[in-house]
N, CA and C atoms as an extended XYZ file, in Angstrom:
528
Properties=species:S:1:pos:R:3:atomname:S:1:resname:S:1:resid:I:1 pbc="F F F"
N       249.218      -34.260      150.276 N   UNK     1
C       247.887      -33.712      150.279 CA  UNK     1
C       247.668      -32.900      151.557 C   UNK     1
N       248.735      -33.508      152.725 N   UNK     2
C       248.015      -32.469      154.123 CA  UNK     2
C       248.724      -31.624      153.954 C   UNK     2
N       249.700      -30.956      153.237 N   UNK     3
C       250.026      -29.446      152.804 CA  UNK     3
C       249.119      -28.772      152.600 C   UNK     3
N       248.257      -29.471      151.918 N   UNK     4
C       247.431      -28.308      150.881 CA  UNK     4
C       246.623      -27.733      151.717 C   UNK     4
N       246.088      -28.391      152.966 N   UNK     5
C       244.770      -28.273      153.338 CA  UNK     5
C       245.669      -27.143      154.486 C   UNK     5
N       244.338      -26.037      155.124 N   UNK     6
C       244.625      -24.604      155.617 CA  UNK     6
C       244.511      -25.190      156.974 C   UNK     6
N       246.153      -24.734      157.914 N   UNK     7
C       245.807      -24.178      159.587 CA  UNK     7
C       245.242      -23.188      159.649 C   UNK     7
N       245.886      -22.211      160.381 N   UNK     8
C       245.345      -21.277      161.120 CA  UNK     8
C       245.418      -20.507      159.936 C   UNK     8
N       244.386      -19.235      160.062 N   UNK     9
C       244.724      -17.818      159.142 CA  UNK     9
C       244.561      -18.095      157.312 C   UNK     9
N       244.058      -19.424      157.333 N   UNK    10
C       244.036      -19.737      156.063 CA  UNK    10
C       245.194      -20.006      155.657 C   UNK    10
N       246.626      -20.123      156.611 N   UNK    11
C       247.680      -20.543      155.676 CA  UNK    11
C       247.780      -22.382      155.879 C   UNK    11
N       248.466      -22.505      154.344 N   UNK    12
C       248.846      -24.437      154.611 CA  UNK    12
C       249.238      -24.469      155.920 C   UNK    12
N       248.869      -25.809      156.552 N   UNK    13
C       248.740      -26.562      158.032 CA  UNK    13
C       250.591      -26.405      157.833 C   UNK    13
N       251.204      -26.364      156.727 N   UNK    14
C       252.989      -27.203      156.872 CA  UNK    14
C       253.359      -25.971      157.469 C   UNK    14
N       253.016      -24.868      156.505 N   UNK    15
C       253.268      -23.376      157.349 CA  UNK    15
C       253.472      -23.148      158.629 C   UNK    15
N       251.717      -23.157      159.031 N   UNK    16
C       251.506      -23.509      160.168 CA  UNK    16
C       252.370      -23.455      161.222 C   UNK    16
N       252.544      -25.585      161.345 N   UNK    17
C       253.488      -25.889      162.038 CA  UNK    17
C       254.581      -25.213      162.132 C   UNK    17
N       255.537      -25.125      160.987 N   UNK    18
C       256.555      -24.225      160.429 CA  UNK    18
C       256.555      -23.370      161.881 C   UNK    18
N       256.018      -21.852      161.724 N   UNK    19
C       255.564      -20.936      162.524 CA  UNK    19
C       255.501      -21.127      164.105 C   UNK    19
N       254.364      -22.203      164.287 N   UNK    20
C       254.009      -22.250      165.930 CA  UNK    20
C       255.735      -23.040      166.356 C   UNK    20
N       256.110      -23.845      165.817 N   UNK    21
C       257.508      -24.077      165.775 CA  UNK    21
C       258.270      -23.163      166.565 C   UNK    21
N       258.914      -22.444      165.395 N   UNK    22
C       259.409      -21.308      165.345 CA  UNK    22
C       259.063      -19.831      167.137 C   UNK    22
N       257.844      -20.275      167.530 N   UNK    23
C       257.337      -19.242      168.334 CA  UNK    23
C       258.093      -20.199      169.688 C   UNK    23
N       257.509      -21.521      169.495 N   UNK    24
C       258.375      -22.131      170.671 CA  UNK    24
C       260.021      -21.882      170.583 C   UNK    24
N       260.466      -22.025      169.742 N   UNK    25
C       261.709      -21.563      169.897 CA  UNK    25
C       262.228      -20.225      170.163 C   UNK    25
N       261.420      -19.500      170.309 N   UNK    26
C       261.725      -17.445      170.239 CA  UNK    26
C       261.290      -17.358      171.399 C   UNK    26
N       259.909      -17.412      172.212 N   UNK    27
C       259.315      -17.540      173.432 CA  UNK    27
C       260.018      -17.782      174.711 C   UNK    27
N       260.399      -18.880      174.340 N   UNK    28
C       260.891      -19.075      175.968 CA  UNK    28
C       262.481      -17.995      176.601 C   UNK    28
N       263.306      -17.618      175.096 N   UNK    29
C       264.193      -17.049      175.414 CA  UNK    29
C       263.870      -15.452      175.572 C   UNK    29
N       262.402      -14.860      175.406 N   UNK    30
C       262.300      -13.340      175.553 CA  UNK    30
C       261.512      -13.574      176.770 C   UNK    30
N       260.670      -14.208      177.266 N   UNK    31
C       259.043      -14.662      178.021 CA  UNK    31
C       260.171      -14.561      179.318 C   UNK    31
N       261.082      -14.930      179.743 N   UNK    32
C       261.442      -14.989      181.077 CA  UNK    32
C       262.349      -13.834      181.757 C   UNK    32
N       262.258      -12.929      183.254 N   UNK    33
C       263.065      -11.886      183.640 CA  UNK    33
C       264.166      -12.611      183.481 C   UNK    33
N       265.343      -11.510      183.599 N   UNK    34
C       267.365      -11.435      183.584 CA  UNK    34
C       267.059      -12.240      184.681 C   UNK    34
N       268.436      -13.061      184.952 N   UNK    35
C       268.562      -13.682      185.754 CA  UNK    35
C       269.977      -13.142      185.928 C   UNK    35
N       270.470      -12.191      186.548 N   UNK    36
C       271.814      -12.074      186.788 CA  UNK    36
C       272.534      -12.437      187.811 C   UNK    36
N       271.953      -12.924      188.914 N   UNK    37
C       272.480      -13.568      190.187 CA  UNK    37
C       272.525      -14.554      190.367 C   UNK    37
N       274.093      -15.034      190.430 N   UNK    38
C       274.147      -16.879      189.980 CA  UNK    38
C       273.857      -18.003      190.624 C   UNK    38
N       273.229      -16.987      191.952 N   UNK    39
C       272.909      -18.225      193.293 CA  UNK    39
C       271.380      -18.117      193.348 C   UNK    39
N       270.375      -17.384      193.187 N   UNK    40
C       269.116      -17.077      193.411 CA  UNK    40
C       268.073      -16.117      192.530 C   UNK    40
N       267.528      -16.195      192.133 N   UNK    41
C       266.859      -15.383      191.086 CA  UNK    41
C       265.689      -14.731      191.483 C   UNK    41
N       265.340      -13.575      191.035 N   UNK    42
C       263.994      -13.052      190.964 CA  UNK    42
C       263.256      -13.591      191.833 C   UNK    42
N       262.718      -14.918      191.333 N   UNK    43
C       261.611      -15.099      191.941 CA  UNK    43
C       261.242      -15.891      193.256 C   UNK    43
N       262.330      -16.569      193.048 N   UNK    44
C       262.957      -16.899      194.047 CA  UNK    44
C       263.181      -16.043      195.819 C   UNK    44
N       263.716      -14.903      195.324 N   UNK    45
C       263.345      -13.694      196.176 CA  UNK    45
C       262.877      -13.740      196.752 C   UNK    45
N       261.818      -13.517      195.737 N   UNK    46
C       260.323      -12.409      196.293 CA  UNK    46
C       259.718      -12.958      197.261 C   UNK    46
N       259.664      -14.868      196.897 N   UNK    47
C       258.802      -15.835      197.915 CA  UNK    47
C       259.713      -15.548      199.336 C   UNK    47
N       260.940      -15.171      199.297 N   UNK    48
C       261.531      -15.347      200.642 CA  UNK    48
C       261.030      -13.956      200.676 C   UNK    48
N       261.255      -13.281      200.599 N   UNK    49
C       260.823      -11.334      201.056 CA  UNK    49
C       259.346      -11.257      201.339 C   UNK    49
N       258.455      -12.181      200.608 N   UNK    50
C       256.824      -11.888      201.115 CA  UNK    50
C       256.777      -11.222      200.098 C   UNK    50
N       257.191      -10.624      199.108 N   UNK    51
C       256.245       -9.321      197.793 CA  UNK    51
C       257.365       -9.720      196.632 C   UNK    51
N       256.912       -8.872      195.826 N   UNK    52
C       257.723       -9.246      194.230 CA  UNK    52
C       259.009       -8.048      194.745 C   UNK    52
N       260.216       -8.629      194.017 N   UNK    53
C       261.502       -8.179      194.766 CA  UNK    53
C       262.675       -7.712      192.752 C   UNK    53
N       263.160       -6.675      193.184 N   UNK    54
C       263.810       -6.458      192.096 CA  UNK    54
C       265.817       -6.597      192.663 C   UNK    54
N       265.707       -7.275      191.762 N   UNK    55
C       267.148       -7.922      192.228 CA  UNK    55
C       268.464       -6.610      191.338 C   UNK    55
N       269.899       -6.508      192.293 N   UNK    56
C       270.548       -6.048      191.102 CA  UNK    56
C       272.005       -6.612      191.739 C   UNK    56
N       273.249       -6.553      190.563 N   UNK    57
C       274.110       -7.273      191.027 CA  UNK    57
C       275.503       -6.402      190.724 C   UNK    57
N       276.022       -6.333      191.688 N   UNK    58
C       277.377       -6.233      191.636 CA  UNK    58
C       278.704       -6.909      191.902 C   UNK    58
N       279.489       -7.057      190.245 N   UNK    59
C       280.439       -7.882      190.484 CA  UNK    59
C       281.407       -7.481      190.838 C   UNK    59
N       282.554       -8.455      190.997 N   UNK    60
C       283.545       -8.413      192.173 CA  UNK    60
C       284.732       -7.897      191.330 C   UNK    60
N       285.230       -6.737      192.342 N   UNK    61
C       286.116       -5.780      191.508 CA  UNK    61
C       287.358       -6.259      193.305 C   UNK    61
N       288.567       -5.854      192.939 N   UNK    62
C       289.315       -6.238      193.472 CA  UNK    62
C       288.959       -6.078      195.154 C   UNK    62
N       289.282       -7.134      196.147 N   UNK    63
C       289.302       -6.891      197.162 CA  UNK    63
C       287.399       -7.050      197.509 C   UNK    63
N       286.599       -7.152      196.644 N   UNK    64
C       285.177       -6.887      196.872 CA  UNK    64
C       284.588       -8.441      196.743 C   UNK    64
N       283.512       -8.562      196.774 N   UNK    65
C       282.764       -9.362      196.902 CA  UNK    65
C       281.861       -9.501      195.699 C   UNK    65
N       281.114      -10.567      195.087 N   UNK    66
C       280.423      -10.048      194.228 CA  UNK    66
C       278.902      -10.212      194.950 C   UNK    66
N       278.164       -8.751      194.821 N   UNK    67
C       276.721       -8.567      195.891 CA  UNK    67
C       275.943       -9.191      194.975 C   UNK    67
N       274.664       -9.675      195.479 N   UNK    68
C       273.525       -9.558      195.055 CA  UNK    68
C       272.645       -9.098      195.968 C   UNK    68
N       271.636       -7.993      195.308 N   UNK    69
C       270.621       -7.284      196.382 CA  UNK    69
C       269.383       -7.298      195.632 C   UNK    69
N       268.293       -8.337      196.574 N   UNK    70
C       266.667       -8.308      196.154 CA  UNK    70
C       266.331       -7.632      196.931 C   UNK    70
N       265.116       -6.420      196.678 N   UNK    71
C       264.491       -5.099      197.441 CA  UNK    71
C       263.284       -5.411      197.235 C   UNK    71
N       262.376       -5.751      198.146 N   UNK    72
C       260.946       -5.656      198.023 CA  UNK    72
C       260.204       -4.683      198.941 C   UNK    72
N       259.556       -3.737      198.283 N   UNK    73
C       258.946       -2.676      199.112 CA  UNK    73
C       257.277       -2.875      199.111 C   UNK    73
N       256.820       -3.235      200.515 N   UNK    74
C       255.422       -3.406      200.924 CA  UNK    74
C       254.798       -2.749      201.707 C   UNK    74
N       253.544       -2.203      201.383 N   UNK    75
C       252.933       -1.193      202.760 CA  UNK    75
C       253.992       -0.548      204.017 C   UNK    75
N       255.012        0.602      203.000 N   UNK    76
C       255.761        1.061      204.347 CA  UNK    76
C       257.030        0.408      204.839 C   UNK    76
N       257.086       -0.748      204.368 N   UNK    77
C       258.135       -1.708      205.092 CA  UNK    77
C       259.073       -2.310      203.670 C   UNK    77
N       260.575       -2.012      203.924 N   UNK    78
C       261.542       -2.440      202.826 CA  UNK    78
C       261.793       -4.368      203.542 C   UNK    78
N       261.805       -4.586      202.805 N   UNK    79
C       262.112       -6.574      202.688 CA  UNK    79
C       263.491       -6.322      201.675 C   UNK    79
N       264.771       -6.904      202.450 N   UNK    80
C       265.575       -7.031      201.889 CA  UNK    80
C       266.228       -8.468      202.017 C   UNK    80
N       266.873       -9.035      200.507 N   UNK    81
C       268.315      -10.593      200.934 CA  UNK    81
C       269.250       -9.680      200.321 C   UNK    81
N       270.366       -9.908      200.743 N   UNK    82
C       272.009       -9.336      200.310 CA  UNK    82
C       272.452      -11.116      199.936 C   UNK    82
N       273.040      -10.879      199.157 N   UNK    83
C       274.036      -11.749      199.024 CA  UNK    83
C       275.298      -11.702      198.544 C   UNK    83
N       276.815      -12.156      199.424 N   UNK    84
C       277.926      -11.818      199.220 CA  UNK    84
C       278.700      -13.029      199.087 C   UNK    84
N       279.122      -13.203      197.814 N   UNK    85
C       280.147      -14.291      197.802 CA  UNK    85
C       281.645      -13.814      197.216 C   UNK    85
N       282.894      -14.582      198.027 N   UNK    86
C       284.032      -13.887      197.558 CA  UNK    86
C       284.691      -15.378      197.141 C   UNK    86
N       286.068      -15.193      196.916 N   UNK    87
C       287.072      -16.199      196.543 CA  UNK    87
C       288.135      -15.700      198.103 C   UNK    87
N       288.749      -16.532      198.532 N   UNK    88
C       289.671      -17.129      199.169 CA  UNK    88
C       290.298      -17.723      199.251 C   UNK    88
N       292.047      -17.006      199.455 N   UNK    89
C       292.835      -18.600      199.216 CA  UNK    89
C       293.027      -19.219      200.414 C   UNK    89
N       292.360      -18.563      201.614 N   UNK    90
C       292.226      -19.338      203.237 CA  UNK    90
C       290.991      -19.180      203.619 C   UNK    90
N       289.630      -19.842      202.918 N   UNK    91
C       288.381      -19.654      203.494 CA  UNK    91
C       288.208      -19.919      204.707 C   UNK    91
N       288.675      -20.410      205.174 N   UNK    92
C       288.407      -21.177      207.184 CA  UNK    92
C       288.710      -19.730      208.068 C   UNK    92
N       290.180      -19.321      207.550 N   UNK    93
C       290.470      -18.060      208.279 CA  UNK    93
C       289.713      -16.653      207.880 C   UNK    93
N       289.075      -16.289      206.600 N   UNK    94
C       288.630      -15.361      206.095 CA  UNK    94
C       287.119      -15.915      206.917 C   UNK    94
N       286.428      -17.025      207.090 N   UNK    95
C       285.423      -16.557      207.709 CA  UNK    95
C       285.060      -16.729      209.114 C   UNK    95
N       286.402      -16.877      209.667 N   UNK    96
C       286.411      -16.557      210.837 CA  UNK    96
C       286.679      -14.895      210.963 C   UNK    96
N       287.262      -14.176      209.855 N   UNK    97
C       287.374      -12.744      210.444 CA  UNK    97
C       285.502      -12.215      210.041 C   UNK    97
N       285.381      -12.925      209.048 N   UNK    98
C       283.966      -12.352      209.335 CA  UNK    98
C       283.157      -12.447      210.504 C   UNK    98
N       283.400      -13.360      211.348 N   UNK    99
C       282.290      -14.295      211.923 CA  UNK    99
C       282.133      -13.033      213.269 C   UNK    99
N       283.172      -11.820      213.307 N   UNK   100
C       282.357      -11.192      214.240 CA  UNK   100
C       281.763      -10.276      214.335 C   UNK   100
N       281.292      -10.337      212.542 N   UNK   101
C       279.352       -9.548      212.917 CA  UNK   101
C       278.639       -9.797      213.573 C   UNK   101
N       278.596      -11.578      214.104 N   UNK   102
C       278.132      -12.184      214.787 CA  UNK   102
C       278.069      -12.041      216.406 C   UNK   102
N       279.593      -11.542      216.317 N   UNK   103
C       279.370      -11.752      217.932 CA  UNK   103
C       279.095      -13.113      218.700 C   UNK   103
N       278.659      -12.836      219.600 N   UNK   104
C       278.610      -14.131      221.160 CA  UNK   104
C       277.122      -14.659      220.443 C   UNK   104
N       276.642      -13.812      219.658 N   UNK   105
C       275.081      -14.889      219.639 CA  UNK   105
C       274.922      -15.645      217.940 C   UNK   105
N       276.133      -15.857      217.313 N   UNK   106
C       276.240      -16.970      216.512 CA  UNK   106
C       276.173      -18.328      217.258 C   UNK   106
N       275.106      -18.838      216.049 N   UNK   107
C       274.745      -20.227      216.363 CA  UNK   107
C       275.598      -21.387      214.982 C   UNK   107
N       275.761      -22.559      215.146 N   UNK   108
C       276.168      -23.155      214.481 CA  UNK   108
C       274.870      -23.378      213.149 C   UNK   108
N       274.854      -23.714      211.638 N   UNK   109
C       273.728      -24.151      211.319 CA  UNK   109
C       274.368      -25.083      210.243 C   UNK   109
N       273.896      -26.218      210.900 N   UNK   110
C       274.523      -27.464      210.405 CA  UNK   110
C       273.778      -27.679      209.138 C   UNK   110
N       274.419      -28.396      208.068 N   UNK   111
C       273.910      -28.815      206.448 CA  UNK   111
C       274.279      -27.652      205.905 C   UNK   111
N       274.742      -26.667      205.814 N   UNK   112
C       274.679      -25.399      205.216 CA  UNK   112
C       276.324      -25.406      204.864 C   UNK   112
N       276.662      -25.359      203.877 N   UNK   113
C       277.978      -25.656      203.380 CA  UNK   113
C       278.741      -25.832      204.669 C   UNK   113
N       280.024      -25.279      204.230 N   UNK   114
C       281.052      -25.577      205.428 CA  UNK   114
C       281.358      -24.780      206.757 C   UNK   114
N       280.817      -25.135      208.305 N   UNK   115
C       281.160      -23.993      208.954 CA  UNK   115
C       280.227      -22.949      209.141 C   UNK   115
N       278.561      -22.889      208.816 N   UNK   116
C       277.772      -21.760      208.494 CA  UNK   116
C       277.525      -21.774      209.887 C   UNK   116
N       277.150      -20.262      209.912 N   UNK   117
C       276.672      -19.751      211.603 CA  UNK   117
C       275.456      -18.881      210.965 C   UNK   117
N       274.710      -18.468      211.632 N   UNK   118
C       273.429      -17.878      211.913 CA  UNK   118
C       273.324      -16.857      213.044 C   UNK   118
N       273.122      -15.452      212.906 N   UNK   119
C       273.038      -14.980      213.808 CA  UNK   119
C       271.873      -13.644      213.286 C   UNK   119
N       271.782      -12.721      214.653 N   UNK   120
C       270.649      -11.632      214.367 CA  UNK   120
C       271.395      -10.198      213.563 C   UNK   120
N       270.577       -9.853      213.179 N   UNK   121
C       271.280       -9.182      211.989 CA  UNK   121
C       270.735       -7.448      212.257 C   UNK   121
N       270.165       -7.279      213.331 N   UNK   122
C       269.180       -6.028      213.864 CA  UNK   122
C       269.812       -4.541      213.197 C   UNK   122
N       269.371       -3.679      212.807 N   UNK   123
C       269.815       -2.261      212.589 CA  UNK   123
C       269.615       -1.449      213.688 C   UNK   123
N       270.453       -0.733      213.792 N   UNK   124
C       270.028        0.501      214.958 CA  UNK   124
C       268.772        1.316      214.520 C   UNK   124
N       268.256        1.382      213.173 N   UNK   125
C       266.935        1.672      213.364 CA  UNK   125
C       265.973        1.074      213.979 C   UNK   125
N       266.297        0.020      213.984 N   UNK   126
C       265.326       -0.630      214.845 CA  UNK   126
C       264.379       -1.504      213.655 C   UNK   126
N       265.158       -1.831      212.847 N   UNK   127
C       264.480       -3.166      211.756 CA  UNK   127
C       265.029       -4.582      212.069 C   UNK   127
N       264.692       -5.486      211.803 N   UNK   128
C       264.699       -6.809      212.503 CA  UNK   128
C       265.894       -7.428      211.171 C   UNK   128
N       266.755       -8.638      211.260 N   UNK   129
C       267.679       -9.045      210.502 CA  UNK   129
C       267.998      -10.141      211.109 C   UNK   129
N       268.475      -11.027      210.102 N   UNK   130
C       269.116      -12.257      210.030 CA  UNK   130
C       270.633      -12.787      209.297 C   UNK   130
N       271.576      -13.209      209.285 N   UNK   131
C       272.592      -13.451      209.017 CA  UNK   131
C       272.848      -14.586      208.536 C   UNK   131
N       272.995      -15.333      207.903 N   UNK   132
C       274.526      -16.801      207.558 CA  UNK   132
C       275.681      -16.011      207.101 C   UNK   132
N       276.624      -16.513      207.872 N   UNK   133
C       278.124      -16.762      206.905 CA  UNK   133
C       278.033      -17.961      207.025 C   UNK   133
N       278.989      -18.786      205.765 N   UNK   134
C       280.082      -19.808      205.607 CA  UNK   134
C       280.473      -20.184      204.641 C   UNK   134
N       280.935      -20.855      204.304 N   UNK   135
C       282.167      -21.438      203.147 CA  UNK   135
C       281.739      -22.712      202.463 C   UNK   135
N       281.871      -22.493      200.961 N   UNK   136
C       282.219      -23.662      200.123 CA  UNK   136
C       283.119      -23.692      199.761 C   UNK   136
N       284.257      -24.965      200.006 N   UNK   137
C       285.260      -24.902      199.254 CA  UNK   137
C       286.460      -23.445      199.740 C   UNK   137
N       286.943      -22.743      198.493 N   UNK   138
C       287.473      -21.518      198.619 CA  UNK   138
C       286.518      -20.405      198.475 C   UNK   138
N       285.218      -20.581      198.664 N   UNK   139
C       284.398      -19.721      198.580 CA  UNK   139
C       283.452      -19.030      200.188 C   UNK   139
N       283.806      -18.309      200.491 N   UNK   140
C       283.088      -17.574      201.452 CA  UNK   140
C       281.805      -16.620      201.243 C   UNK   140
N       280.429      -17.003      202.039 N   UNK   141
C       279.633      -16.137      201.578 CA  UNK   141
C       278.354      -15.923      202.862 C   UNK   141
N       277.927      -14.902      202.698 N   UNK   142
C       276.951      -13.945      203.543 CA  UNK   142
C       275.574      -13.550      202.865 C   UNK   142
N       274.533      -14.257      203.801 N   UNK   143
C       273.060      -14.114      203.131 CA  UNK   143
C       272.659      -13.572      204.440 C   UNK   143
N       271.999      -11.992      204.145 N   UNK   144
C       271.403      -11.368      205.159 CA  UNK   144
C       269.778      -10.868      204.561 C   UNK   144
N       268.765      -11.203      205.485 N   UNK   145
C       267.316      -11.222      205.070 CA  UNK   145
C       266.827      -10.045      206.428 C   UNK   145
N       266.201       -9.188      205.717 N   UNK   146
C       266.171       -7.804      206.861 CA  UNK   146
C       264.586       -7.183      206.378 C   UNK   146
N       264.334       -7.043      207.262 N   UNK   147
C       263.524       -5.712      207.578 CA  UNK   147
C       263.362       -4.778      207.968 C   UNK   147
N       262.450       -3.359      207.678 N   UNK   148
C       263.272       -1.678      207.997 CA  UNK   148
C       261.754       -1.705      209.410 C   UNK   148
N       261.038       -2.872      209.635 N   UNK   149
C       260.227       -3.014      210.461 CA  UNK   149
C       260.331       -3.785      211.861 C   UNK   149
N       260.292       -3.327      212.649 N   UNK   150
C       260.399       -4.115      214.193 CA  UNK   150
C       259.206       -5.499      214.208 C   UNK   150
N       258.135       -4.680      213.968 N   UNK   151
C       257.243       -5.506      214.519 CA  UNK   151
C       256.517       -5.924      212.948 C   UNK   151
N       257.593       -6.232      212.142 N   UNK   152
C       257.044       -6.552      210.371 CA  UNK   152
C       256.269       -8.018      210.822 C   UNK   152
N       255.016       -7.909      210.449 N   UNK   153
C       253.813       -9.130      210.083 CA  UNK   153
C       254.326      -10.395      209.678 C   UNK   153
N       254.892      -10.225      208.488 N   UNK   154
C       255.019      -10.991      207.366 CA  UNK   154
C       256.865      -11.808      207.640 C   UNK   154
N       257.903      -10.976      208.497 N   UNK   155
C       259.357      -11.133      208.206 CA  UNK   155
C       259.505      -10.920      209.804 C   UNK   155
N       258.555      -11.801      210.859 N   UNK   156
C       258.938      -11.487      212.406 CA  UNK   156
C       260.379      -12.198      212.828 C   UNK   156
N       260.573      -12.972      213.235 N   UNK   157
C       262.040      -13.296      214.153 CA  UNK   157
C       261.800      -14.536      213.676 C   UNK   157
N       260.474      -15.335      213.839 N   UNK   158
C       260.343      -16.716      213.466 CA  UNK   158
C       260.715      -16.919      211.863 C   UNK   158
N       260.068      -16.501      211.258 N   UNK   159
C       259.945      -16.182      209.565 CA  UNK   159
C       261.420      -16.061      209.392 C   UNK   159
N       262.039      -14.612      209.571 N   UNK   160
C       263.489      -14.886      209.637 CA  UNK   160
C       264.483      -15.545      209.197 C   UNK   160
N       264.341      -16.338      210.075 N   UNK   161
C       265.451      -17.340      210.875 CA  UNK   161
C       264.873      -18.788      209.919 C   UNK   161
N       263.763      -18.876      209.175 N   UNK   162
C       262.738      -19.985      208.627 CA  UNK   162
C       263.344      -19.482      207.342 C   UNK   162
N       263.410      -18.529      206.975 N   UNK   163
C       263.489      -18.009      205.304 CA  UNK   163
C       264.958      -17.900      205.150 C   UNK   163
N       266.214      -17.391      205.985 N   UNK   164
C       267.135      -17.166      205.978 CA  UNK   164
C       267.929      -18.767      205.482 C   UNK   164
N       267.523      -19.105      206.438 N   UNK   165
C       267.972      -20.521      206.454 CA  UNK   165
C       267.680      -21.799      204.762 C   UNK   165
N       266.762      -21.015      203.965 N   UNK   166
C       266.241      -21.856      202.973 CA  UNK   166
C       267.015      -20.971      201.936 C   UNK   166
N       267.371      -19.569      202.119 N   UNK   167
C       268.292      -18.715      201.101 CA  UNK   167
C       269.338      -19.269      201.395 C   UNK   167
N       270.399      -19.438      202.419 N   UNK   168
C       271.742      -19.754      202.431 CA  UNK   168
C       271.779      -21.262      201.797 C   UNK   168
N       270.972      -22.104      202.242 N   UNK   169
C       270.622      -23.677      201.567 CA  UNK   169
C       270.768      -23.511      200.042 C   UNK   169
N       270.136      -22.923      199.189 N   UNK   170
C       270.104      -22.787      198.221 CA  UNK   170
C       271.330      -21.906      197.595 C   UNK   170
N       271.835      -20.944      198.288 N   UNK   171
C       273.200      -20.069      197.856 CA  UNK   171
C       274.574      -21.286      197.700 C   UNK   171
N       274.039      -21.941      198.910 N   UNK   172
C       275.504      -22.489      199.199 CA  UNK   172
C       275.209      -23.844      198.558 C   UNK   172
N       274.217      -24.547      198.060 N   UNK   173
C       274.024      -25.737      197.259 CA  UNK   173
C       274.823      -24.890      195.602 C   UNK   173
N       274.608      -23.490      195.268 N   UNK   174
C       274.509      -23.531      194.211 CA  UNK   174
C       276.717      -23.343      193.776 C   UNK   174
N       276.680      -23.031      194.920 N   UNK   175
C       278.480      -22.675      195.309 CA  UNK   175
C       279.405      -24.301      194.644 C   UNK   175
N       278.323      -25.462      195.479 N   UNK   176
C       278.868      -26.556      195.346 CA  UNK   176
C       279.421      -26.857      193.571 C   UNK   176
């Protein structure tokens, strides 16, 4: 008898269900952005960049790395994360040849996979930057969080070094 009687639109309630069913199952797989970056997503980003951030990815062709790059552009000022992860069959030694982007003012940053350092990441334009390298496993990787601004509001030296540190956490948890 509860067939007979009308849901929505005047069709039978069995319909109905049938339908709103059906929408939960279709919904959730169109309703959400690409997620093409296997360590950090979209939105994820944006909260570290301060603005909504469009991510794009390039995979790893011989000798390369595979990038991920979120770009958030705000009043004048580019908010950028890079992210570079490679394979290694000597990660300890491969990120020691990295380690001297760093230079003399790498710091150790302990909990952060294996070996991570932290250092300033500055452009000769004169935009402010942050650095991790280090290693999971056979995996080596580089999270750099930048600004095309010196004196950026939102991404100063403190922020930085605060946001940098919660991207590599999460890159290198996702490595594990």
């Amino acid at each position: 008898m509860e067939n007979n009687r009308q849901g929505l639109i005047g069709f039978p309630r069995s319909v109905t269900r049938v339908a709103l069913g059906l929408c939960w199952l279709v919904l959730p797989a169109s309703a959400h952005a690409t997620n093409n970056c296997p360590w950090i997503n979209e939105a994820t980003a944006s909260g570290l960049l301060g603005g909504a951030a469009t991510g794009t990815v390039t995979d790893a062709t011989a000798g390369q790395p595979t990038v991920c790059a979120f770009v958030s552009k705000i009043e004048g000022r580019t908010h950028t994360l890079r992210i570079a992860v490679e394979l290694a069959s000597d990660a300890h030694a491969r990120l020691g040849e990295l380690a001297h982007f760093c230079g003399t003012d790498a710091a150790n940053l302990p909990a952060i996979g294996n070996e991570a350092l932290i250092c300033a990441a500055d452009d000769r334009q004169g935009g402010l930057g942050e650095r991790v390298l280090g290693r999971v496993r056979d995996q080596v990787f580089s999270v750099t969080l930048s600004s095309t601004q010196k004196r950026d509001p939102v991404l100063n030296r403190a922020a930085l070094r605060a946001r940098i540190s919660m991207a590599a956490e999460q890159v290198s948890s996702n490595l594990f």
